[in-house]
C-alpha positions as CSV (number, residue, x, y, z in Angstrom):
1,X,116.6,127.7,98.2
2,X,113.5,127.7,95.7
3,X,110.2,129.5,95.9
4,X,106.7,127.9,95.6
5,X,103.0,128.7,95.6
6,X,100.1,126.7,96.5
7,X,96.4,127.4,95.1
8,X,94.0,127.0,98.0
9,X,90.3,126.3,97.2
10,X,87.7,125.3,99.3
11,X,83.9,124.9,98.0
12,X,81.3,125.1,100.5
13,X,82.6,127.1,103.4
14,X,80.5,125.9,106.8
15,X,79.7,127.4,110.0
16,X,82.9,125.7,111.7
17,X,86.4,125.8,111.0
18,X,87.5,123.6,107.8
19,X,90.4,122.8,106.6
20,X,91.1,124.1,102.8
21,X,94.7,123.6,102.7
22,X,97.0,121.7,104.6
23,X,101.2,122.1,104.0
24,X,103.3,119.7,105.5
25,X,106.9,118.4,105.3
26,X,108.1,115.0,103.8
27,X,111.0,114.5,105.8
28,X,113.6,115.8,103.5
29,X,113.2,120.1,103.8
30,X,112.3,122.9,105.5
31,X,110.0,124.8,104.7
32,X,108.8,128.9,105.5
33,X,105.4,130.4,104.6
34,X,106.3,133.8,103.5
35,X,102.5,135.2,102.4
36,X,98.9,134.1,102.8
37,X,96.5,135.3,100.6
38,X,92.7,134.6,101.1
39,X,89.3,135.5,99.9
40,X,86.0,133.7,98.7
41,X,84.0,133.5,95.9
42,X,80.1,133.2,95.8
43,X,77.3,135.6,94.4
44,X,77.1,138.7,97.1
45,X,74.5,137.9,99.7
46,X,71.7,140.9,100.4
47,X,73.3,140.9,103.6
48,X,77.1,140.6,104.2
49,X,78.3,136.9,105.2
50,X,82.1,137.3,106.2
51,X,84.4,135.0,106.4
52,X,87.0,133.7,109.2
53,X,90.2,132.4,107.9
54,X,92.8,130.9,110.7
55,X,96.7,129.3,110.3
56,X,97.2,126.9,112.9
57,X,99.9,123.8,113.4
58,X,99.1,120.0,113.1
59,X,100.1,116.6,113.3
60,X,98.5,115.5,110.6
61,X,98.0,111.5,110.5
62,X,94.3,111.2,109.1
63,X,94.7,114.1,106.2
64,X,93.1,113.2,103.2
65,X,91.9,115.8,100.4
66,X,93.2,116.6,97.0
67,X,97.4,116.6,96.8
68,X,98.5,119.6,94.8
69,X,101.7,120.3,93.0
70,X,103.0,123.5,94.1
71,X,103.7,126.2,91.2
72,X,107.6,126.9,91.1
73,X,108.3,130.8,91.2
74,X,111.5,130.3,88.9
75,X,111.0,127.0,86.6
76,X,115.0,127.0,86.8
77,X,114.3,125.6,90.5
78,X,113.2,121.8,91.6
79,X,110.1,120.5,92.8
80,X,108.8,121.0,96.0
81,X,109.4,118.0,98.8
82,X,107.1,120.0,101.1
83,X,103.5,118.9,100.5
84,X,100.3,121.0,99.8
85,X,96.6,119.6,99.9
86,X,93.5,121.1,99.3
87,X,90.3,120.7,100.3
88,X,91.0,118.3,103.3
89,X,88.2,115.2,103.3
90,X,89.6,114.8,107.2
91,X,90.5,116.8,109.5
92,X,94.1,116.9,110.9
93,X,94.8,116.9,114.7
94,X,95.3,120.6,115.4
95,X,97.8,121.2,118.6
96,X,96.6,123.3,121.2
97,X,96.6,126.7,122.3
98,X,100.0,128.2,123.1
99,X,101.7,125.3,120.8
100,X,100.7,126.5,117.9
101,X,96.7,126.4,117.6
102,X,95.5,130.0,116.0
103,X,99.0,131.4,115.3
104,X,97.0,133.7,112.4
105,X,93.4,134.7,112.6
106,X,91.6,137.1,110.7
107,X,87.9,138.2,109.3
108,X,87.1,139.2,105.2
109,X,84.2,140.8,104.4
110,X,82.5,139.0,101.6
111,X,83.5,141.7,99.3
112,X,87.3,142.1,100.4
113,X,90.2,140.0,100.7
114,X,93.2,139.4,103.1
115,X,97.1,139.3,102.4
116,X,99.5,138.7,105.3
117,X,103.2,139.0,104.4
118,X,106.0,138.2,106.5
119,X,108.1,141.6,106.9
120,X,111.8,139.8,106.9
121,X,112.7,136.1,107.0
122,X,112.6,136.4,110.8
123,X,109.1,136.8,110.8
124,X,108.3,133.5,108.4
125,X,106.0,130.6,109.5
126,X,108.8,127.4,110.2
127,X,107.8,124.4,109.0
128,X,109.5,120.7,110.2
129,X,111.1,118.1,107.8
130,X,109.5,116.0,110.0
131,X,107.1,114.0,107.6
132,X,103.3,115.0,108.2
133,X,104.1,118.1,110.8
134,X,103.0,121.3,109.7
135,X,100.1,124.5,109.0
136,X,96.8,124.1,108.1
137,X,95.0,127.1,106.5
138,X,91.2,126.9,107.8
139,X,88.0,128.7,107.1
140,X,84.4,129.3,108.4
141,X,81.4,131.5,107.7
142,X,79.4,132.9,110.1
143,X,76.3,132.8,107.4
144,X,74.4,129.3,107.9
145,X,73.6,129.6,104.4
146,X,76.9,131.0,102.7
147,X,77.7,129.4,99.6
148,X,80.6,130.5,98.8
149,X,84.4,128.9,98.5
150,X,88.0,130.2,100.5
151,X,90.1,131.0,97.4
152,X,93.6,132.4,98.2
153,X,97.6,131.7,97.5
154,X,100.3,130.1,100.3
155,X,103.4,131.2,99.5
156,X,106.2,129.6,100.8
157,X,110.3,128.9,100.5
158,X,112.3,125.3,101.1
159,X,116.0,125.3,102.4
């Protein structure tokens, strides 16, 4: 079992629902997402401009975006077979509600930041080693004219 992070980064937050990261199996592991971290970055705004992150489960056979190396938590480990990409140039095929669409939502004020952590391993996101199944980390601003990028962390385990 190793542990992993995944940078996520996403320039130019819109008005609907993007995908800034996108992790998905490779046919070989198992993956769990332990803790999300998520904020943005942009110069504050005279009036607040929050931000609406959401975690929901794909399919994903059109993703394209920038493929990231995770970071290994103990170097002693081996690289992750789970895949992460940033910055999505295509939207993956979201399931819908009740199989997975929305399964974490949640608001940040342009001047805070969010951190969900699973409380035990029981509580821990699944992901399939079925190749291109798995969660994709989305964000939106309500601000037409936001600027600013989703920055954040996915942490996550392989068995």
């Amino acid at each position: 079992m190793a542990n992993f992070s995944a940078p996520v980064l996403y320039n130019a937050v819109t008005t609907s629902l993007k995908t800034a990261g996108f992790l998905f199996g490779a046919g070989t592991k198992r993956a769990m997402v332990y803790e999300i971290e998520m904020g943005q970055t942009a110069a504050y705004a005279s009036t607040d401009a929050p931000m609406q992150c959401d975690l929901s489960r794909a399919a994903t056979p059109t993703l394209a975006g920038s493929t990231v190396a995770a970071n290994l938590l103990d170097t002693s480990d081996y690289t992750a077979t789970t895949l992460w990409v940033n910055a999505a140039t295509a939207e993956p095929t979201y399931t819908t509600a009740g199989n997975g669409l929305n399964l974490k939502q949640w608001g940040i004020n342009q001047r805070g930041s969010y951190r969900w952590r699973a409380l035990d391993d029981g509580d821990n996101i699944l992901i399939p080693s079925t190749a291109g199944v798995g969660v994709g980390l989305r964000a939106a601003s309500i601000a037409s004219g936001f600027a600013g990028s989703a920055i954040g962390t996915l942490a996550f385990i392989e068995r």
